[in-house]
N, C-alpha and C positions, 0 to 999 in steps of 0.2 A: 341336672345332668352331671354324671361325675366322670372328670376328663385322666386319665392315666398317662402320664409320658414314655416312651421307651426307653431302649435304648440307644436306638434314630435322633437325632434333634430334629424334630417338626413330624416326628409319626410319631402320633395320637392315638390310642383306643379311646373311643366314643362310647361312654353307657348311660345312655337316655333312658329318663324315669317312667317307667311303664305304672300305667293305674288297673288293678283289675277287678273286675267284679263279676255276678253271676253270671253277664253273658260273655265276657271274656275278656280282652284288656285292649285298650289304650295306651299309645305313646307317643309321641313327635318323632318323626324320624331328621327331618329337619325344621329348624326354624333361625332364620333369617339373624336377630339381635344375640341370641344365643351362642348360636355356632364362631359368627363374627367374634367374641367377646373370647374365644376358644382361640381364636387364631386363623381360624377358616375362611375362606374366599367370601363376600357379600351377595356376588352372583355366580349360578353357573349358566351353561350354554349348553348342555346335554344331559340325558338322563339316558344309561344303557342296563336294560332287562335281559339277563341271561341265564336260560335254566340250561342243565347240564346232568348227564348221568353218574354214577358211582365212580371214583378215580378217574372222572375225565383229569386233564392238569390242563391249564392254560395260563399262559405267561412264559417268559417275565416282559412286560411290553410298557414303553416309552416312548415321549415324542421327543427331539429334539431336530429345529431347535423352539419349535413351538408348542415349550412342554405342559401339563394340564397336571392341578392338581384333583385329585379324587376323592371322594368319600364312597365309601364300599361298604355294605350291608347286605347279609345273608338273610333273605325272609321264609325262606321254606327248607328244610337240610340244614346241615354242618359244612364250612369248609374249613383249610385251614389259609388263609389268605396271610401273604408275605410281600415285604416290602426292602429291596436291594436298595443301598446309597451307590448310585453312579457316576456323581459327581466326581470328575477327574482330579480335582486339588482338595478334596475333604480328608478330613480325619478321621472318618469311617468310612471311607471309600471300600467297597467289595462288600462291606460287612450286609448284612440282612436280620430281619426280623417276623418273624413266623406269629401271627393270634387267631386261635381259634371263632369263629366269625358262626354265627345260628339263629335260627327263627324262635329259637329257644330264650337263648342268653341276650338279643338283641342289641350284641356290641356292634361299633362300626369300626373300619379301621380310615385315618386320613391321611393318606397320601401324599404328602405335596411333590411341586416339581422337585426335577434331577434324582429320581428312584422310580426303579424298576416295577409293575407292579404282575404279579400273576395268585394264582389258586387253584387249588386241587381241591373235588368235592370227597369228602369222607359217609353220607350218608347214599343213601338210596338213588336221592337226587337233589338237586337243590336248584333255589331261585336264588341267584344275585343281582343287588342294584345299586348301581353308582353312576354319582353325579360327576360331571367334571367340568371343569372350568374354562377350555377353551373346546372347541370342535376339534373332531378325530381330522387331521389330517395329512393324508395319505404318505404325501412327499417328508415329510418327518417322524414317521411312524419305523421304529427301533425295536429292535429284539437281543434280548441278553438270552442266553442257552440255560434251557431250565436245569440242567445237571452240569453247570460249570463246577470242575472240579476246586477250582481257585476258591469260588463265593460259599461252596457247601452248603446248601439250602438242603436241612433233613425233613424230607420227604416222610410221611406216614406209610404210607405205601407204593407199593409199585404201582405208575400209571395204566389204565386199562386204554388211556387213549389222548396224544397230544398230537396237536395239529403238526403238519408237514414245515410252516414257517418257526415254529418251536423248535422242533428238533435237529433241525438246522441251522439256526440263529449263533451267531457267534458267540464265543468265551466274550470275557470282558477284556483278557489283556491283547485280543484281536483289534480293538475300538483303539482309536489314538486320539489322544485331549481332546484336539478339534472336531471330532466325533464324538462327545461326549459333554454335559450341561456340565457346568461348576457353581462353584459356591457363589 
């Protein structure tokens, strides 16, 4: 597996070594010593499936303060999946990072707590899956406004379709510290 850093500290592109042959290929999506050895949680506690149409966007969504890190993986389609630092006393606080994520290219992107996580699909349609580390829950579930003008997240295209709590979700300089995870 060859691990890429961003320019996040702790968000990781994931490219797990796929084998292929005549009937088509093999790869690990996860494996347990591996990942670990990456920097990656040893266990999770969920695993969420979601296909999506052409320019759906969803995001940018966080818990706090019982925040989850993520591993993300696109198995069928393109997206382009992005990861905001929301961490109120960070040195890349607002900043974000955009990696194109495919059933293709079989990168993953890793998440960890205090960042925002959302994606827009680019293909036809796409399957995503990710793992995360603690359970969705409800009372600490956070929304950053996918078109904050502050954070600039460039978008490929215009949405064909974001959910009502999206596009409603507050800017980031609406949040005040004690709303928000730190370093």
């Amino acid at each position: 597996m060859n691990v890429v850093e961003t320019s996040l500290q702790g968000v990781l592109i994931l490219e797990p070594k796929v084998w292929p042959d005549d009937r088509g290929t093999f790869y690990e999506s996860w494996e347990r010593e591996r990942y670990a050895a990456a920097g990656l949680p040893n266990e999770w506690r969920q695993d969420n499936t979601v296909e999506s149409k052409h320019g759906v966007l969803r995001g940018m969504h966080f818990q706090h303060p019982r925040a989850q890190y993520k591993l993300v993986y696109c198995v069928v389609g393109e997206i382009l999946d992005v990861a905001v630092d929301v961490r109120h006393n960070s040195p890349t606080f607002g900043k974000w990072v955009g990696v194109r994520l495919s059933g293709e290219n079989r990168r993953q992107l890793s998440v960890p707590p205090g960042f925002a996580h959302g994606y827009q699909v680019l293909s036809e349609r796409s399957i995503v899956i990710y793992k995360c580390s603690t359970r969705y829950e409800p009372s600490c579930d956070r929304s950053l406004r996918w078109d904050d003008p502050t954070v600039g997240i460039e978008w490929p295209i215009e949405p064909t379709a974001v959910a009502a709590k999206d596009r409603n979700a507050p800017l980031l300089a609406e949040y005040s510290p004690d709303q928000l995870p730190s370093i």
